[in-house]
C-alpha positions as a Markdown table, in Angstrom:
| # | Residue | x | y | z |
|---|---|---|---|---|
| 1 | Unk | 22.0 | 115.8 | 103.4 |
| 2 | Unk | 20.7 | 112.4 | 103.0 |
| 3 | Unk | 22.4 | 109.2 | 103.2 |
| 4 | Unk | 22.0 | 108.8 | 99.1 |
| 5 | Unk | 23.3 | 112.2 | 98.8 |
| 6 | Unk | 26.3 | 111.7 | 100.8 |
| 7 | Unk | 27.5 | 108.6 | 99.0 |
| 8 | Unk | 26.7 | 109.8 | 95.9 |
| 9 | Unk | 29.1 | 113.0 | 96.6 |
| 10 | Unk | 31.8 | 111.0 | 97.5 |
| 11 | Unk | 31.1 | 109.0 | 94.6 |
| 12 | Unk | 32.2 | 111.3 | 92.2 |
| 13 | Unk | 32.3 | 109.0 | 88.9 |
| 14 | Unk | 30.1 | 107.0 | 87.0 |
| 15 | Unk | 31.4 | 103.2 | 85.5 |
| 16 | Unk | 30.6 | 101.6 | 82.5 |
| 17 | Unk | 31.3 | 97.9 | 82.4 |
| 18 | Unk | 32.7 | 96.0 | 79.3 |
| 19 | Unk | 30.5 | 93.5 | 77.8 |
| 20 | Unk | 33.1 | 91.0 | 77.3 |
| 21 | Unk | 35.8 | 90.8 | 80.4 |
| 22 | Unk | 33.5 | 90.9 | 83.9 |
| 23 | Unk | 37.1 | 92.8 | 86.0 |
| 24 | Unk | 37.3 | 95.3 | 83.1 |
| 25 | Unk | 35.4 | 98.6 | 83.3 |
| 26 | Unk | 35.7 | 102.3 | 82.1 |
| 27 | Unk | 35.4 | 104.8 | 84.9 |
| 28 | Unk | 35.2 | 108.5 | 84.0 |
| 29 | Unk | 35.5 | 111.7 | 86.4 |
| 30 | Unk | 33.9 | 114.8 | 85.1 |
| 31 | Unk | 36.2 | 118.1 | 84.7 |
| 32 | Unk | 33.7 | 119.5 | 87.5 |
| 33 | Unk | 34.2 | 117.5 | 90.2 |
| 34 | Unk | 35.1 | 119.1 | 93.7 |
| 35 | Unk | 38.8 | 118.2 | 94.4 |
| 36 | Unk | 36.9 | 117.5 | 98.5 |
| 37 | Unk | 34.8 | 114.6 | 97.0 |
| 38 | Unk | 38.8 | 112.9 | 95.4 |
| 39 | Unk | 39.1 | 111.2 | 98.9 |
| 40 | Unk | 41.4 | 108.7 | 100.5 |
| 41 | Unk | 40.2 | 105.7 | 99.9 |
| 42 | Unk | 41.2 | 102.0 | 99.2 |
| 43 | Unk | 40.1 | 99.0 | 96.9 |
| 44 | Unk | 38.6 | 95.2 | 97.8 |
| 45 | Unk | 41.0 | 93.5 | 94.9 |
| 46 | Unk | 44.5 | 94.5 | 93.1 |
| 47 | Unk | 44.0 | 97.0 | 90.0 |
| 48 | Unk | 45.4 | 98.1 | 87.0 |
| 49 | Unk | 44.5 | 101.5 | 86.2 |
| 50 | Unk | 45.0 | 102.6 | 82.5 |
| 51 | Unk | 44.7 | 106.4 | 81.9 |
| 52 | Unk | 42.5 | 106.5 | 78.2 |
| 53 | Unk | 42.5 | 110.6 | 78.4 |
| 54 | Unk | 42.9 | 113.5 | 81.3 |
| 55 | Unk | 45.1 | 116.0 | 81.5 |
| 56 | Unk | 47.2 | 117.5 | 85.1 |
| 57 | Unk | 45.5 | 114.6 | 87.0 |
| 58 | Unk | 47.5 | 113.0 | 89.7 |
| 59 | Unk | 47.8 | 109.6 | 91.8 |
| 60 | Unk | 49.0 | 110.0 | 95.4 |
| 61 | Unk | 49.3 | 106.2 | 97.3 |
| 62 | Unk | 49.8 | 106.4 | 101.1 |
| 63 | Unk | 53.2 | 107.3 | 101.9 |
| 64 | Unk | 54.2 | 108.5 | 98.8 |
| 65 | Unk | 54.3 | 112.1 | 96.7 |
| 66 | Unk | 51.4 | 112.4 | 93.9 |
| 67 | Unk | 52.7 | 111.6 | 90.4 |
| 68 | Unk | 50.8 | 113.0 | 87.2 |
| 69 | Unk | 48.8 | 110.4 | 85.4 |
| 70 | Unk | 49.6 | 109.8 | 81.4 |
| 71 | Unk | 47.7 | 109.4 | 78.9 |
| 72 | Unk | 48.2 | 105.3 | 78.0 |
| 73 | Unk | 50.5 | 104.7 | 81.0 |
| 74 | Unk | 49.2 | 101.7 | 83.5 |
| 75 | Unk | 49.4 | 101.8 | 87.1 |
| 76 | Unk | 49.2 | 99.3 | 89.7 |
| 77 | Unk | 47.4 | 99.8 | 92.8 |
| 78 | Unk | 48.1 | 96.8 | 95.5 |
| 79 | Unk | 44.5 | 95.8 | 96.7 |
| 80 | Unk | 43.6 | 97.8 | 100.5 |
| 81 | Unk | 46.4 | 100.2 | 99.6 |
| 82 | Unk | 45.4 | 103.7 | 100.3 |
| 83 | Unk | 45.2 | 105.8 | 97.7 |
| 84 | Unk | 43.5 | 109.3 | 96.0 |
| 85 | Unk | 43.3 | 111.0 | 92.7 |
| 86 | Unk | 44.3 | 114.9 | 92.8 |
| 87 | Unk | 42.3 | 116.7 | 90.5 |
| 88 | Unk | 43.4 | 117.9 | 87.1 |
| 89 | Unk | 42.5 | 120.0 | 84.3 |
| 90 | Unk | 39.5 | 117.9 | 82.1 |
| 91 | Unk | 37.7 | 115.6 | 82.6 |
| 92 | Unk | 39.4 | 111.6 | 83.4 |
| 93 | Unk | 38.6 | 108.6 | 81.6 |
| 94 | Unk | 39.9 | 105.5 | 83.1 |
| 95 | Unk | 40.2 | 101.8 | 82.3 |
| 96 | Unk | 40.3 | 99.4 | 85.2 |
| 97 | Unk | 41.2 | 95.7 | 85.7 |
| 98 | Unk | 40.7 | 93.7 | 88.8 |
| 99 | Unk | 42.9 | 91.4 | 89.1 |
Protein backbone atom coordinates (compact mmCIF):
# COMPACT_ATOMS: atom_id res chain seq x y z
CA UNK A 1 0.00 0.00 0.00
CA UNK A 2 1.21 3.43 -0.73
CA UNK A 3 1.48 6.38 1.38
CA UNK A 4 -1.73 8.07 -0.63
CA UNK A 5 -3.47 4.93 -0.13
CA UNK A 6 -3.01 4.73 3.47
CA UNK A 7 -4.18 8.17 4.29
CA UNK A 8 -6.76 8.04 2.03
CA UNK A 9 -8.18 4.76 3.98
CA UNK A 10 -8.04 6.36 7.11
CA UNK A 11 -9.68 9.21 5.56
CA UNK A 12 -12.80 7.75 5.14
CA UNK A 13 -14.98 11.00 4.28
CA UNK A 14 -15.10 13.61 1.84
CA UNK A 15 -15.87 17.64 2.96
CA UNK A 16 -17.55 20.12 1.26
CA UNK A 17 -16.91 23.70 2.52
CA UNK A 18 -19.55 26.44 2.73
CA UNK A 19 -19.17 29.39 0.60
CA UNK A 20 -20.06 31.83 3.13
CA UNK A 21 -18.65 30.91 6.84
CA UNK A 22 -14.63 29.70 6.18
CA UNK A 23 -15.03 27.22 9.99
CA UNK A 24 -18.30 25.82 8.57
CA UNK A 25 -18.18 22.65 6.37
CA UNK A 26 -20.34 19.53 5.52
CA UNK A 27 -18.60 16.24 6.01
CA UNK A 28 -20.28 13.05 4.87
CA UNK A 29 -19.28 9.27 5.63
CA UNK A 30 -20.59 6.79 3.15
CA UNK A 31 -22.90 3.69 4.46
CA UNK A 32 -19.82 1.55 3.26
CA UNK A 33 -17.22 2.53 5.10
CA UNK A 34 -15.09 -0.11 7.16
CA UNK A 35 -15.82 0.43 10.85
CA UNK A 36 -11.39 -0.19 10.99
CA UNK A 37 -10.89 3.00 9.01
CA UNK A 38 -13.54 5.06 12.11
CA UNK A 39 -10.19 5.50 14.13
CA UNK A 40 -9.17 7.28 17.32
CA UNK A 41 -8.31 10.38 16.43
CA UNK A 42 -8.30 14.09 17.65
CA UNK A 43 -8.86 17.67 16.25
CA UNK A 44 -6.31 21.04 15.89
CA UNK A 45 -9.44 23.56 17.09
CA UNK A 46 -12.77 23.08 19.27
CA UNK A 47 -15.85 21.74 17.13
CA UNK A 48 -19.42 21.71 16.99
CA UNK A 49 -20.62 18.77 15.23
CA UNK A 50 -24.30 18.92 13.95
CA UNK A 51 -25.80 15.53 12.80
CA UNK A 52 -27.94 16.67 9.35
CA UNK A 53 -28.92 12.75 8.74
CA UNK A 54 -27.51 9.09 9.81
CA UNK A 55 -29.05 6.57 11.49
CA UNK A 56 -27.30 3.95 14.57
CA UNK A 57 -24.10 6.11 14.34
CA UNK A 58 -22.35 6.67 17.55
CA UNK A 59 -19.71 9.20 19.17
CA UNK A 60 -17.26 7.60 21.79
CA UNK A 61 -14.72 10.62 23.45
CA UNK A 62 -11.81 9.15 25.43
CA UNK A 63 -12.89 7.98 28.68
CA UNK A 64 -16.28 7.81 28.07
CA UNK A 65 -19.15 5.15 26.67
CA UNK A 66 -20.30 5.84 22.89
CA UNK A 67 -23.64 7.73 22.70
CA UNK A 68 -25.89 7.46 19.40
CA UNK A 69 -25.82 10.59 17.34
CA UNK A 70 -29.36 12.42 16.42
CA UNK A 71 -30.49 13.61 13.81
CA UNK A 72 -30.37 17.84 14.55
CA UNK A 73 -28.68 17.36 17.91
CA UNK A 74 -25.08 19.40 18.33
CA UNK A 75 -22.12 18.07 19.99
CA UNK A 76 -19.13 19.63 21.28
CA UNK A 77 -15.84 18.13 20.89
CA UNK A 78 -12.98 20.04 23.13
CA UNK A 79 -10.16 20.69 20.62
CA UNK A 80 -7.03 17.61 21.11
CA UNK A 81 -9.77 15.52 22.74
CA UNK A 82 -9.67 12.04 21.62
CA UNK A 83 -12.39 10.93 20.04
CA UNK A 84 -14.13 8.20 17.14
CA UNK A 85 -17.33 7.67 15.30
CA UNK A 86 -18.81 3.96 15.64
CA UNK A 87 -20.33 3.02 12.58
CA UNK A 88 -24.03 3.01 11.95
CA UNK A 89 -26.61 1.97 9.63
CA UNK A 90 -26.57 4.68 6.39
CA UNK A 91 -24.63 6.75 5.41
CA UNK A 92 -23.65 10.25 7.89
CA UNK A 93 -23.90 13.63 6.90
CA UNK A 94 -22.34 16.10 9.16
CA UNK A 95 -22.11 19.89 9.77
CA UNK A 96 -18.95 21.17 11.46
CA UNK A 97 -17.91 24.44 13.04
CA UNK A 98 -14.47 25.36 14.26
CA UNK A 99 -14.55 27.37 16.76
Amino acid sequence: MTEKEFLDYYKPFEDFEKDVYSNIFTRVIAEDVEKEQLIWHKDKTDRVVKVIYGTGWKLQKDNELPFELEIGNNYHINKEQFHRLLKGDSELKLEIKEL
